[in-house]
MOPAC internal coordinates of N, CA, C and O (Angstrom, degrees):
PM7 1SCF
backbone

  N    0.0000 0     0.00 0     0.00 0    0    0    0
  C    1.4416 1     0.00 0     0.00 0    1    0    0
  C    1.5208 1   108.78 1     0.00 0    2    1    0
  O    1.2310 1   114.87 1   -42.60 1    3    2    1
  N    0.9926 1   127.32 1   137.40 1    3    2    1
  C    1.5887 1   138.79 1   160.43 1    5    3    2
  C    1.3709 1   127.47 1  -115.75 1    6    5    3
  O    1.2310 1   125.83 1   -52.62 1    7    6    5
  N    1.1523 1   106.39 1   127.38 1    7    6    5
  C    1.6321 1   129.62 1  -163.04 1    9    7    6
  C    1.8033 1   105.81 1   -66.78 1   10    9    7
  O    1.2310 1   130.11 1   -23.33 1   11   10    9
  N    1.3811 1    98.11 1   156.67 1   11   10    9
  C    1.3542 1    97.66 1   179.59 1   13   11   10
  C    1.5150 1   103.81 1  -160.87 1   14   13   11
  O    1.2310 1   126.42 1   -45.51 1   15   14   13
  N    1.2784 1   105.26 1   134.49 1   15   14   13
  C    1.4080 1   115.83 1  -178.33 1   17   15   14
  C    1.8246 1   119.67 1   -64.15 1   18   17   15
  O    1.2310 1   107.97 1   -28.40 1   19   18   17
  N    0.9785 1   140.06 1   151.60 1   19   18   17
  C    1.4525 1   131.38 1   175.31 1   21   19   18
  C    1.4888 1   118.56 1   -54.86 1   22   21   19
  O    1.2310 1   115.74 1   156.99 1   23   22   21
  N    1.2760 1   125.69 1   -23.01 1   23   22   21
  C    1.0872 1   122.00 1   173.58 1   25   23   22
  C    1.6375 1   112.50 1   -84.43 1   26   25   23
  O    1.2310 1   121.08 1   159.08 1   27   26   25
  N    1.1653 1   115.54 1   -20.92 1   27   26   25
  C    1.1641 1   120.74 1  -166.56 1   29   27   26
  C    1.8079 1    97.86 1   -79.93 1   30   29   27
  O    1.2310 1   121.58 1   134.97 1   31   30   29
  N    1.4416 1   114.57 1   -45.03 1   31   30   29
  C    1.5524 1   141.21 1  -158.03 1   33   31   30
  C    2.2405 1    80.61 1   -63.82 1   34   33   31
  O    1.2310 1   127.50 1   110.26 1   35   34   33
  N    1.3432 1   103.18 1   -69.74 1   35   34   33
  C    1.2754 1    94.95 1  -172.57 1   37   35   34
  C    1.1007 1   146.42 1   -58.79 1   38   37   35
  O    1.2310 1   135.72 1   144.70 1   39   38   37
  N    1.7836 1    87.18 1   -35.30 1   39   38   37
  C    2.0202 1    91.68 1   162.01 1   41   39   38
  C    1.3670 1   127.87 1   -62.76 1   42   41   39
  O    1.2310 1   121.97 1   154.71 1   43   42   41
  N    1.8217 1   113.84 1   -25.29 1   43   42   41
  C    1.2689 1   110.93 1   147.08 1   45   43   42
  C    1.5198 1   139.85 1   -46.16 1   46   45   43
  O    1.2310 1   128.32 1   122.24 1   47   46   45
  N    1.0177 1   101.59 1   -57.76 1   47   46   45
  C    1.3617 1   122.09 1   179.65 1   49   47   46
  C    1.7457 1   111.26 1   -71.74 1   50   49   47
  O    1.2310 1   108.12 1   165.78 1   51   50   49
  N    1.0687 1   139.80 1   -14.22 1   51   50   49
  C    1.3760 1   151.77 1   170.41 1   53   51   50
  C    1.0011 1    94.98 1    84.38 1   54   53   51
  O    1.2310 1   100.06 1  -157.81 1   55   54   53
  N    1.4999 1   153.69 1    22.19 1   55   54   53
  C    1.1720 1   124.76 1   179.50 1   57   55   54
  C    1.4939 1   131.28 1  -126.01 1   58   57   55
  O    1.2310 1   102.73 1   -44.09 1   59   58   57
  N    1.4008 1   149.27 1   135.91 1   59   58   57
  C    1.1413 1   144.37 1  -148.52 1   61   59   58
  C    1.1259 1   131.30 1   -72.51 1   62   61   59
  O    1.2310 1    96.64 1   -43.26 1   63   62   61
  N    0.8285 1   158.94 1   136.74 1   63   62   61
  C    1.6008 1   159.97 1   151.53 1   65   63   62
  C    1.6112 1    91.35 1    24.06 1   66   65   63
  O    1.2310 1   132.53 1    96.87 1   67   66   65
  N    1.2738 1    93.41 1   -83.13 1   67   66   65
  C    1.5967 1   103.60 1  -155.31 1   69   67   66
  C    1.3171 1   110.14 1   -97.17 1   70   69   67
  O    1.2310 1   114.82 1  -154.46 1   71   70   69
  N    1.3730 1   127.42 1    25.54 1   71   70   69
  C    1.3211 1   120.02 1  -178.60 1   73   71   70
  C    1.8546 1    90.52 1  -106.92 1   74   73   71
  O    1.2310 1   119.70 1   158.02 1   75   74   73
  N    1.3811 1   118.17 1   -21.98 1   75   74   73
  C    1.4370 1   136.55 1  -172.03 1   77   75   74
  C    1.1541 1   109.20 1   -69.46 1   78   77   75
  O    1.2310 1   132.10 1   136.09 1   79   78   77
  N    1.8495 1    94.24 1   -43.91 1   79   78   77
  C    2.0371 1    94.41 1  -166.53 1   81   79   78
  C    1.8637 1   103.32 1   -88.45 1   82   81   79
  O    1.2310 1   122.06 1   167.41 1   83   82   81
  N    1.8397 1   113.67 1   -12.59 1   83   82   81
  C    0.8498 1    97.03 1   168.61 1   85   83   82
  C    1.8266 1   136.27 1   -76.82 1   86   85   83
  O    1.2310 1   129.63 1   155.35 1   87   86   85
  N    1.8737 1    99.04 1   -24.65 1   87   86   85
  C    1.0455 1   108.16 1   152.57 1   89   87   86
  C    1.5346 1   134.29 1   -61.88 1   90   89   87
  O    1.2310 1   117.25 1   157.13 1   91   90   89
  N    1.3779 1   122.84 1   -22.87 1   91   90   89
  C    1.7387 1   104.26 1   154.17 1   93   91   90
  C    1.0223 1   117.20 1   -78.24 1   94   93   91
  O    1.2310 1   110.20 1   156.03 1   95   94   93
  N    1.1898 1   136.01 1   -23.97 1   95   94   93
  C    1.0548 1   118.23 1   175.83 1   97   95   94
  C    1.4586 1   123.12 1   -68.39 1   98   97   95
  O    1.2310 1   118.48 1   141.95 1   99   98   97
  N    0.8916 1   120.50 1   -38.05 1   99   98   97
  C    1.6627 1   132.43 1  -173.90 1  101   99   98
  C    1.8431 1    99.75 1   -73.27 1  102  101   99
  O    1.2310 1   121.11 1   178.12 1  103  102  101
  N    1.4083 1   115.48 1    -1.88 1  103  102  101
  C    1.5812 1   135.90 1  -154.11 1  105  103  102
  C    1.3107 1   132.44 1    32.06 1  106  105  103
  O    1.2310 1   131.77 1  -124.12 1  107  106  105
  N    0.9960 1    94.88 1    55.88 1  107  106  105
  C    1.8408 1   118.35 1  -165.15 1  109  107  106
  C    1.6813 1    94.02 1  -105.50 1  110  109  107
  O    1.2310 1   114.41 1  -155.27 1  111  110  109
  N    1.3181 1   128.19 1    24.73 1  111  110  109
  C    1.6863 1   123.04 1  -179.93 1  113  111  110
  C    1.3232 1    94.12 1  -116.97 1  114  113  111
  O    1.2310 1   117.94 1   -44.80 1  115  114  113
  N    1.1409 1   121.53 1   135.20 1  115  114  113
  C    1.8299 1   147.74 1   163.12 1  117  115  114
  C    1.4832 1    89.63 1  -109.08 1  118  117  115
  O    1.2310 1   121.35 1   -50.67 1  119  118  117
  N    1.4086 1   115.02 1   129.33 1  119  118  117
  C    1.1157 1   121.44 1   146.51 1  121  119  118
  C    1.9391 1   106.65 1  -131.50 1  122  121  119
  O    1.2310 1   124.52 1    21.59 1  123  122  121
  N    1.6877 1   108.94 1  -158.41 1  123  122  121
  C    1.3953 1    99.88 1  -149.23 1  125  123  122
  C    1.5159 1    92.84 1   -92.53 1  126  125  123
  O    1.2310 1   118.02 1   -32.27 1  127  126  125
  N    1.2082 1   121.38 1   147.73 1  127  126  125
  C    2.1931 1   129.37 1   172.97 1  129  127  126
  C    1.1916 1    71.73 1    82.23 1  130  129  127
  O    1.2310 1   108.94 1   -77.62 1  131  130  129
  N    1.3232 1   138.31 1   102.38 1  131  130  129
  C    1.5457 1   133.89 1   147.85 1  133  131  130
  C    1.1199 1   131.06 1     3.26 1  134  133  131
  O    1.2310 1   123.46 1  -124.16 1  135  134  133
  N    1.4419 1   110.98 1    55.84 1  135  134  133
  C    1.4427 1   106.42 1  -173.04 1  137  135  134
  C    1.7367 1   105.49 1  -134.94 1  138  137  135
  O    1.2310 1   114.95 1   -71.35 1  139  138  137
  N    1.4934 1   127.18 1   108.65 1  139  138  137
  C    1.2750 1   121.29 1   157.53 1  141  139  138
  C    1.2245 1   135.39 1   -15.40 1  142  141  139
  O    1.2310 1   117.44 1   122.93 1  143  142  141
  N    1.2243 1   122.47 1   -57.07 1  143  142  141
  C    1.4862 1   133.67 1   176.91 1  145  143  142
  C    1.5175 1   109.26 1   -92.93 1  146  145  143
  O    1.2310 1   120.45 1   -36.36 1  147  146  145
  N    1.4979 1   116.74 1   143.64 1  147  146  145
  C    1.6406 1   115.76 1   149.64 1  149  147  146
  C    1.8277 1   130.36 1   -56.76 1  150  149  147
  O    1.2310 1   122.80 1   -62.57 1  151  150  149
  N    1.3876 1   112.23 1   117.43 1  151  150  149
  C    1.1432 1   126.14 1   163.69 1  153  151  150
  C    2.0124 1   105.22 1   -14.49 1  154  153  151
  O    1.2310 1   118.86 1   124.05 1  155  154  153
  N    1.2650 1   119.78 1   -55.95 1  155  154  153
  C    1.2256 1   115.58 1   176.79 1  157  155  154
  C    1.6084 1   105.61 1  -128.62 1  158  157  155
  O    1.2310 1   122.87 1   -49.22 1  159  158  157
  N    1.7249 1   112.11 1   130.78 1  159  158  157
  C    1.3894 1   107.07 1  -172.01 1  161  159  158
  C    1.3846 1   111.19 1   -64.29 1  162  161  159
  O    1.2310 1   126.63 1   -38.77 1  163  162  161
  N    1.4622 1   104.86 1   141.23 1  163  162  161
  C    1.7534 1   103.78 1   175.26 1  165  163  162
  C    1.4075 1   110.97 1    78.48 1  166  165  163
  O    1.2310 1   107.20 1  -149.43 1  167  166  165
  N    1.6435 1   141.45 1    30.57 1  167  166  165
  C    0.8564 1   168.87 1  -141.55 1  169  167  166
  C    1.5057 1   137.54 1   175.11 1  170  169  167
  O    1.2310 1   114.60 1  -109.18 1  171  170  169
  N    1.5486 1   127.84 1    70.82 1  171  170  169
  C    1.1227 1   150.47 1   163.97 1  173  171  170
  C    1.4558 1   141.53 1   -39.58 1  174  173  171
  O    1.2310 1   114.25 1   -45.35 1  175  174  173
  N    1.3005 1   128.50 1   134.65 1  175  174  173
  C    1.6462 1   112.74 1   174.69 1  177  175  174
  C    1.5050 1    97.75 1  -115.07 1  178  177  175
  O    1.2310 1   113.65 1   -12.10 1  179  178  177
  N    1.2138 1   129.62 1   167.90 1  179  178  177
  C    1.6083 1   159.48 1  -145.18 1  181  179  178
  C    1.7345 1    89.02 1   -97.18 1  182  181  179
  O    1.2310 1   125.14 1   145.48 1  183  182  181
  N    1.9693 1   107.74 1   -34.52 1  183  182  181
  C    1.4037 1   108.49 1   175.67 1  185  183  182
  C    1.5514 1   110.64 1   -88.49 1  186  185  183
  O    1.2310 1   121.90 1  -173.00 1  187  186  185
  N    1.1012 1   113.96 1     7.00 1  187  186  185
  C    1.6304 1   108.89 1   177.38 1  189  187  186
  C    1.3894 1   102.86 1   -86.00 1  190  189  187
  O    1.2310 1   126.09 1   156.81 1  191  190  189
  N    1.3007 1   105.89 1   -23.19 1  191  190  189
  C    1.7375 1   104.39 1  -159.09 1  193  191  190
  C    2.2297 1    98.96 1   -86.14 1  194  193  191
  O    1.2310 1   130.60 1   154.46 1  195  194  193
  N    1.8755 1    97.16 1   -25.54 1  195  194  193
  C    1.3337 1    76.50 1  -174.49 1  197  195  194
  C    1.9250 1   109.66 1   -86.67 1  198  197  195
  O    1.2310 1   124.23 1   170.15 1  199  198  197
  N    1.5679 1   109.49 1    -9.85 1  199  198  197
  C    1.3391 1   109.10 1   170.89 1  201  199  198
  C    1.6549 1   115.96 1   -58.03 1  202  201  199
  O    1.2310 1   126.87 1   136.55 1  203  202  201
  N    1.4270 1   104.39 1   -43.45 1  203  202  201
  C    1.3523 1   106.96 1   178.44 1  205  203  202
  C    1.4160 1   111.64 1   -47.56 1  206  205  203
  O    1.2310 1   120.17 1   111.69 1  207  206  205
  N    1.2881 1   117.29 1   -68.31 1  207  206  205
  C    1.7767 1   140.78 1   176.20 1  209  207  206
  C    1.1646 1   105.92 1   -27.22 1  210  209  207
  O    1.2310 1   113.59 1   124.26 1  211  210  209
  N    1.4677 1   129.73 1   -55.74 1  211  210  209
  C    1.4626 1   146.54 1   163.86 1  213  211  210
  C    1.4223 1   111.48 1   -29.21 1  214  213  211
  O    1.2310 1   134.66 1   102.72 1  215  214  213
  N    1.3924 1    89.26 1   -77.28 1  215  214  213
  C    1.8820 1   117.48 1   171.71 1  217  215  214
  C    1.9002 1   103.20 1   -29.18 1  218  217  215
  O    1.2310 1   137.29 1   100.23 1  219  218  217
  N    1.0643 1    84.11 1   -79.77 1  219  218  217
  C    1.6533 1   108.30 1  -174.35 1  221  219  218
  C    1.6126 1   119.18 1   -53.27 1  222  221  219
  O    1.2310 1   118.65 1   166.85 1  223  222  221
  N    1.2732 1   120.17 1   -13.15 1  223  222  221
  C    1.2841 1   146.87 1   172.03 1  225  223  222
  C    1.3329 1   124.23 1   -91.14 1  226  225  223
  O    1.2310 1   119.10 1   161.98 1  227  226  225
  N    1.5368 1   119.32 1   -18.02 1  227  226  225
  C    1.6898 1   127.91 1  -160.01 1  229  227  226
  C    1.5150 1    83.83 1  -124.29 1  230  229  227
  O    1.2310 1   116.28 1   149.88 1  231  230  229
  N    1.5191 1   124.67 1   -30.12 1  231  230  229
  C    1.3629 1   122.01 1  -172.50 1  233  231  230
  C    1.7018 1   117.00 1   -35.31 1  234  233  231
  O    1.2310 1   129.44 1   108.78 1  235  234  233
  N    1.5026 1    99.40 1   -71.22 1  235  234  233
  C    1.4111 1    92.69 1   177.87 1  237  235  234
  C    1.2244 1   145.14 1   -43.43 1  238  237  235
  O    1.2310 1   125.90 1   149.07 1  239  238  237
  N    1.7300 1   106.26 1   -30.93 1  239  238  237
  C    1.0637 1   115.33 1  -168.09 1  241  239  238
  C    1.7747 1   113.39 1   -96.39 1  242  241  239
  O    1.2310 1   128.49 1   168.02 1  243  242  241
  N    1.5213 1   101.26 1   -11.98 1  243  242  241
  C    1.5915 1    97.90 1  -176.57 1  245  243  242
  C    1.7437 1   100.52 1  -153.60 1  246  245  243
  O    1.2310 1   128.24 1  -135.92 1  247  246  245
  N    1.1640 1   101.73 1    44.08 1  247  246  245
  C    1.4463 1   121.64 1   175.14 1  249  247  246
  C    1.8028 1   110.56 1    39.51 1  250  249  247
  O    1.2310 1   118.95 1   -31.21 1  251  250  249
  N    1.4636 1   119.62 1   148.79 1  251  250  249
  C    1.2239 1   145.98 1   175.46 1  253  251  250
  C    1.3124 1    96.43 1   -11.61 1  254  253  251
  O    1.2310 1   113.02 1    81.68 1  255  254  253
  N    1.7302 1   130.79 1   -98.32 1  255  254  253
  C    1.0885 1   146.67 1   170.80 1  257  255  254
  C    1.5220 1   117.83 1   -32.20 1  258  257  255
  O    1.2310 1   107.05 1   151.31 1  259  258  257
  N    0.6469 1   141.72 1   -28.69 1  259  258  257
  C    2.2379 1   131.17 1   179.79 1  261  259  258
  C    1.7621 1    79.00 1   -94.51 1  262  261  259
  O    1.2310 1   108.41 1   143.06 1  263  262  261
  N    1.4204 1   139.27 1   -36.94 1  263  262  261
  C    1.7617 1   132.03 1  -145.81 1  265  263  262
  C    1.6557 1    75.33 1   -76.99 1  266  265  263
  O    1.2310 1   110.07 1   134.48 1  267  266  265
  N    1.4641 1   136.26 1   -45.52 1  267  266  265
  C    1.3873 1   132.16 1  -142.65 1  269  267  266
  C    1.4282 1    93.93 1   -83.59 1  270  269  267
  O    1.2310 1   116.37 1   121.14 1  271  270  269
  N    1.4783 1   124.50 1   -58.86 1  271  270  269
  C    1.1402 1   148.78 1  -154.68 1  273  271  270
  C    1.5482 1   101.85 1   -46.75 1  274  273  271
  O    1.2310 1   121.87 1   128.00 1  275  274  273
  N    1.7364 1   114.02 1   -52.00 1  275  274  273
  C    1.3293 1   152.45 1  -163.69 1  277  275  274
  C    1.6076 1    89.79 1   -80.98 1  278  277  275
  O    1.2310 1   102.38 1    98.58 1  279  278  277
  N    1.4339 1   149.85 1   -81.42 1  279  278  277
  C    0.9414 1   129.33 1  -172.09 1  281  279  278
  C    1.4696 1   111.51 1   -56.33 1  282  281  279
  O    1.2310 1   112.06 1   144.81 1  283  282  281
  N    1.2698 1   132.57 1   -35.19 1  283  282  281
  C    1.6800 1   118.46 1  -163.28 1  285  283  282
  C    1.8017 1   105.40 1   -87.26 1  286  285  283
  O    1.2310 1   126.64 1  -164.33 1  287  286  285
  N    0.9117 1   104.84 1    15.67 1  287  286  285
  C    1.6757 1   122.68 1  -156.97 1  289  287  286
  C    1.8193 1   100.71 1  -109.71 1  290  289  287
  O    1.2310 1   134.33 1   119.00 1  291  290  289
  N    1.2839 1    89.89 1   -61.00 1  291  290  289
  C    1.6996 1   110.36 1   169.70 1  293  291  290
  C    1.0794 1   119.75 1  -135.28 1  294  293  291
  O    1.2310 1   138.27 1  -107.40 1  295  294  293
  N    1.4763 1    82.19 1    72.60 1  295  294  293
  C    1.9779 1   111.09 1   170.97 1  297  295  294
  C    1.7493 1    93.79 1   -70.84 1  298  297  295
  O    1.2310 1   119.47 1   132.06 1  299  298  297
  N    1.6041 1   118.61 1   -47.94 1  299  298  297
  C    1.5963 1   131.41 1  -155.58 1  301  299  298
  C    1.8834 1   105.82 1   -39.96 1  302  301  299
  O    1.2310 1   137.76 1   139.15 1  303  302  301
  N    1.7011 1    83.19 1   -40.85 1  303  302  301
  C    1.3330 1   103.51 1  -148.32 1  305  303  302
  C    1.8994 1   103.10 1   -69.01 1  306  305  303
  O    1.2310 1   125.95 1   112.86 1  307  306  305
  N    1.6761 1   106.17 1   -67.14 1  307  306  305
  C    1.4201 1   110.12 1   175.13 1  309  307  306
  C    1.4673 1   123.48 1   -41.10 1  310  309  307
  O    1.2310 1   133.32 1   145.50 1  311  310  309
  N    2.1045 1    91.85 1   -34.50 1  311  310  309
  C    1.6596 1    78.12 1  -152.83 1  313  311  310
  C    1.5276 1   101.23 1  -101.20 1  314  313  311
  O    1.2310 1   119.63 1  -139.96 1  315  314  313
  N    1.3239 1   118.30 1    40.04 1  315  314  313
  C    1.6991 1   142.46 1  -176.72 1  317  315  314
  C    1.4722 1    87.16 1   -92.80 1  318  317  315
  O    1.2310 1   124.49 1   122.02 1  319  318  317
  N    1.4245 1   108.98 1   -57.98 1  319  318  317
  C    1.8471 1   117.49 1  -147.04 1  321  319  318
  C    1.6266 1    79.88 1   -87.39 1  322  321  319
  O    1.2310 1   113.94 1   145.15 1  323  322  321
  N    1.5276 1   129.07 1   -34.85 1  323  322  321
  C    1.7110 1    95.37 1  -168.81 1  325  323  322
  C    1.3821 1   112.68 1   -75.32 1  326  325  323
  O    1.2310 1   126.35 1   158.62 1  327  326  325
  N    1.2876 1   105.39 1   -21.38 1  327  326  325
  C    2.0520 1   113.21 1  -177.05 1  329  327  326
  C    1.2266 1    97.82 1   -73.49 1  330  329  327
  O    1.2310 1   105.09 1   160.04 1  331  330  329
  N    1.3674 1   145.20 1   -19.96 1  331  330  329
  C    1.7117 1   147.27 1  -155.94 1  333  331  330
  C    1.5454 1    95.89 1   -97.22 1  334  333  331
  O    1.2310 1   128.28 1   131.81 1  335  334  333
  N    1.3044 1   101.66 1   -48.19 1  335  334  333
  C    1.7663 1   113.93 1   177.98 1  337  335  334
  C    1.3017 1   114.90 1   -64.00 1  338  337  335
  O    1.2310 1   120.63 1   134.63 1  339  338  337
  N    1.7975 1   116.40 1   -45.37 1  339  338  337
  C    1.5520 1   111.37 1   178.75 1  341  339  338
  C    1.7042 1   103.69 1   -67.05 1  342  341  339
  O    1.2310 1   107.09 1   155.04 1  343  342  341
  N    0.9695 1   141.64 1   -24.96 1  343  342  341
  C    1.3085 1   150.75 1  -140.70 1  345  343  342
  C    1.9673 1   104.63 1  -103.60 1  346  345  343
  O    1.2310 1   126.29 1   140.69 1  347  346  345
  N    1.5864 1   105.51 1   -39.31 1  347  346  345
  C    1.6132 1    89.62 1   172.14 1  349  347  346
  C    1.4784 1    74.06 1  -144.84 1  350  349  347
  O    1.2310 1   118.32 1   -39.41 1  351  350  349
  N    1.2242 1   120.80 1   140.59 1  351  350  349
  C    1.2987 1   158.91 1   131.42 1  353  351  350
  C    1.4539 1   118.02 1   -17.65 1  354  353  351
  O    1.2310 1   129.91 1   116.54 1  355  354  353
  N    1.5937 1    98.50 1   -63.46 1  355  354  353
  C    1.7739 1    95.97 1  -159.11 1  357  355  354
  C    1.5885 1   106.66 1  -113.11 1  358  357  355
  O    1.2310 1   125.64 1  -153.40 1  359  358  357
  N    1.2636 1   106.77 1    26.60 1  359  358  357
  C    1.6896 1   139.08 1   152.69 1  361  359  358
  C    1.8347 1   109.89 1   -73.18 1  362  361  359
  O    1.2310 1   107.10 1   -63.70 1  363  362  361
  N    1.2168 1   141.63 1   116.30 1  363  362  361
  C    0.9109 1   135.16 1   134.30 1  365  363  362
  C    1.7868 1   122.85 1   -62.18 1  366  365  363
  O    1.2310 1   120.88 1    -5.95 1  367  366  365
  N    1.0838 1   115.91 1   174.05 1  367  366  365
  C    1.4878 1   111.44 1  -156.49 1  369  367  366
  C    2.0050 1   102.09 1  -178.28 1  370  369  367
  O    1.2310 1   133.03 1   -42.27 1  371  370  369
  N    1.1218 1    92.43 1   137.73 1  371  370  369
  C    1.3870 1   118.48 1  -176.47 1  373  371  370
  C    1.7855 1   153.59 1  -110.01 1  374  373  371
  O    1.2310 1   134.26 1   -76.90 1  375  374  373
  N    0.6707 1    90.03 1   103.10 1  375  374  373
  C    1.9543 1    79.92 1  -166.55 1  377  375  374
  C    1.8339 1    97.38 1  -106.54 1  378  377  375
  O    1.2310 1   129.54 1   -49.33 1  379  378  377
  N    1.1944 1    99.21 1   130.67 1  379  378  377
  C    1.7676 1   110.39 1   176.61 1  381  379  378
  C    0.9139 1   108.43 1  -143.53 1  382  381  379
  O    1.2310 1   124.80 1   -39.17 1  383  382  381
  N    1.7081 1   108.39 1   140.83 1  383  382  381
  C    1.6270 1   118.71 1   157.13 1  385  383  382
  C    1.2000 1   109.60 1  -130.23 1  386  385  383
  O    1.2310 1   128.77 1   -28.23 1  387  386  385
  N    1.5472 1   100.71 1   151.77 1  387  386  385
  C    1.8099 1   100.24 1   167.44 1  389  387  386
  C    1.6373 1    99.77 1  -158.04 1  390  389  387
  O    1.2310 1   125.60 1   -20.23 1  391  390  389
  N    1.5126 1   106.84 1   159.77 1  391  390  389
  C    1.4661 1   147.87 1  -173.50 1  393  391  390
  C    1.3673 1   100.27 1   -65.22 1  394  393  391
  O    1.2310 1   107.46 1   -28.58 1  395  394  393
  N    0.9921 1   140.99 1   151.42 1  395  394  393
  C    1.5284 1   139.27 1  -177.33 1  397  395  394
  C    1.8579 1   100.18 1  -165.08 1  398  397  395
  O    1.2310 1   130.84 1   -68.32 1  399  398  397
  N    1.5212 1    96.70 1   111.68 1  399  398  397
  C    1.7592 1    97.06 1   179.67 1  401  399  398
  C    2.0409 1    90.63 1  -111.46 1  402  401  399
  O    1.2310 1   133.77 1   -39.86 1  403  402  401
  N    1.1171 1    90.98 1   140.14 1  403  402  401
  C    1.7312 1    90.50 1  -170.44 1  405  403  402
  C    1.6238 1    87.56 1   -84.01 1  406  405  403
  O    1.2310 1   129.82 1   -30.85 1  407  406  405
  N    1.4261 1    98.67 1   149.15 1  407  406  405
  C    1.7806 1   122.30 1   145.60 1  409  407  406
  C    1.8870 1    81.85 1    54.11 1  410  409  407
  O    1.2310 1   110.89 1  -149.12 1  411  410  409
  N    1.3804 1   134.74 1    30.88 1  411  410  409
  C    1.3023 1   130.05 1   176.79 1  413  411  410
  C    1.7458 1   103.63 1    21.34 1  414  413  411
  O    1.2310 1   124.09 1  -101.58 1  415  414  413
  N    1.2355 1   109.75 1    78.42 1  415  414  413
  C    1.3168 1   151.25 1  -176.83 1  417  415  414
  C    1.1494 1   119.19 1  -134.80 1  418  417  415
  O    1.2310 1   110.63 1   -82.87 1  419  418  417
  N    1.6321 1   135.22 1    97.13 1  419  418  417
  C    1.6132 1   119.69 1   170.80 1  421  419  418
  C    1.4036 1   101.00 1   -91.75 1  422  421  419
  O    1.2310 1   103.63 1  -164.38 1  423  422  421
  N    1.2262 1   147.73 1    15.62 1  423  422  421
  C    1.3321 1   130.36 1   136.98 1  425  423  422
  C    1.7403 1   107.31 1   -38.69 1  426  425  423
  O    1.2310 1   119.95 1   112.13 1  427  426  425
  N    1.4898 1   117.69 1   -67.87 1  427  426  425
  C    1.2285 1   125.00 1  -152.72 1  429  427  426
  C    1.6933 1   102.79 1   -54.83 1  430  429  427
  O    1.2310 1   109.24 1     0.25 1  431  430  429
  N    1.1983 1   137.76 1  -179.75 1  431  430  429
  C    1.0944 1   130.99 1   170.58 1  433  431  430
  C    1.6529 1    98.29 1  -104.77 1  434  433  431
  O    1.2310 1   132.27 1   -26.88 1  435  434  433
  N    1.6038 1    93.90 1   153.12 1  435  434  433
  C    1.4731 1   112.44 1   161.53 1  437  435  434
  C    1.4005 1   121.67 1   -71.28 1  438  437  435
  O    1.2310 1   129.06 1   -43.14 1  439  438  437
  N    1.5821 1   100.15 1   136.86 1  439  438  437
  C    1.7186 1   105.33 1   174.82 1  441  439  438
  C    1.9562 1   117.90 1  -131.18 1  442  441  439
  O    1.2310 1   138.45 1   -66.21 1  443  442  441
  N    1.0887 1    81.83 1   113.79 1  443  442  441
  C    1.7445 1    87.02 1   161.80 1  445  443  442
  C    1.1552 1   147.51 1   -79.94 1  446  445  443
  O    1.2310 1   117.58 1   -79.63 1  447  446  445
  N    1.9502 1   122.22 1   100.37 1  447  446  445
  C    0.6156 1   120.50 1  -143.37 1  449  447  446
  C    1.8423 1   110.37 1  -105.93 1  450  449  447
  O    1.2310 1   102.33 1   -64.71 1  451  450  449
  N    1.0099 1   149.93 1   115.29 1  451  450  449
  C    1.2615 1   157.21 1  -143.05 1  453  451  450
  C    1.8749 1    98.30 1  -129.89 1  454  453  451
  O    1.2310 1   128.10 1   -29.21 1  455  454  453
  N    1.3258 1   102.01 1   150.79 1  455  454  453
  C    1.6368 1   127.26 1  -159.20 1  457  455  454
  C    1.2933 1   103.70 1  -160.12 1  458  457  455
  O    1.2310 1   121.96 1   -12.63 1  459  458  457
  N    1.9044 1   113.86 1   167.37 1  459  458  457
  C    1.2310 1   116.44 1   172.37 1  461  459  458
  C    1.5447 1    79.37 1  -174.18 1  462  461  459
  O    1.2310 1   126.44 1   -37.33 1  463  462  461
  N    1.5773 1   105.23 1   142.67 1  463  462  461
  C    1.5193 1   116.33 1  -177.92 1  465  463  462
  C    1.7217 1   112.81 1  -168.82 1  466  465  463
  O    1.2310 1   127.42 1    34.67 1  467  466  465
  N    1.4913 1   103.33 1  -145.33 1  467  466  465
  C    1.3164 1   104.75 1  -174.76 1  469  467  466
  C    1.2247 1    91.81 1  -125.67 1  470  469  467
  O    1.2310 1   120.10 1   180.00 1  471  470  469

């Protein structure tokens, strides 16, 4: 893992000072081990930036809140395939989720099912 300062974390991430702190607050921040906040304030990991990406990637399609909920939920899962990926190179590697309606029944409830492999 490699550290990253807050300024560094946001210019990645495109986002401003205060457009960031308004997003934890509202709890719309995934960062890396399921945790909203950084381990030390003003202090970043290399995996915060790909939880965000995640975050920021599922947004559109299943709004702010379930995208956050879903990464800090199955942190296990992504951050299996990003440690598998830093670890051999000429390994491809995988992180998936998908929607699952049983017996195509919306009585039944929906389940999300999340993976990470080769």
């Amino acid at each position: 893992m490699r550290s990253l300062t807050r300024d560094q974390f946001l210019k990645i991430v495109g986002l401003t000072s205060g457009a960031f702190d308004a997003q934890q607050r509202a709890g719309h921040v995934a960062l890396a081990f399921g945790t909203p906040i950084p381990a030390t304030p003003g202090r970043y990991f290399d995996l915060d930036l790909v939880a965000m990406a995640i975050a920021l990637g599922l947004t559109p399609t299943l709004g702010r809140q379930a995208a956050t909920t879903i990464v800090l939920g199955f942190f296990n899962q992504w951050i299996s395939a990003v440690g598998h990926a830093d670890a051999d190179a000429t390994q491809n590697y995988f992180f998936a989720m998908g929607l699952v309606v049983r017996n195509n029944d919306e009585r039944h409830p929906r389940e999300i099912w999340v993976t990470n492999g080769t």
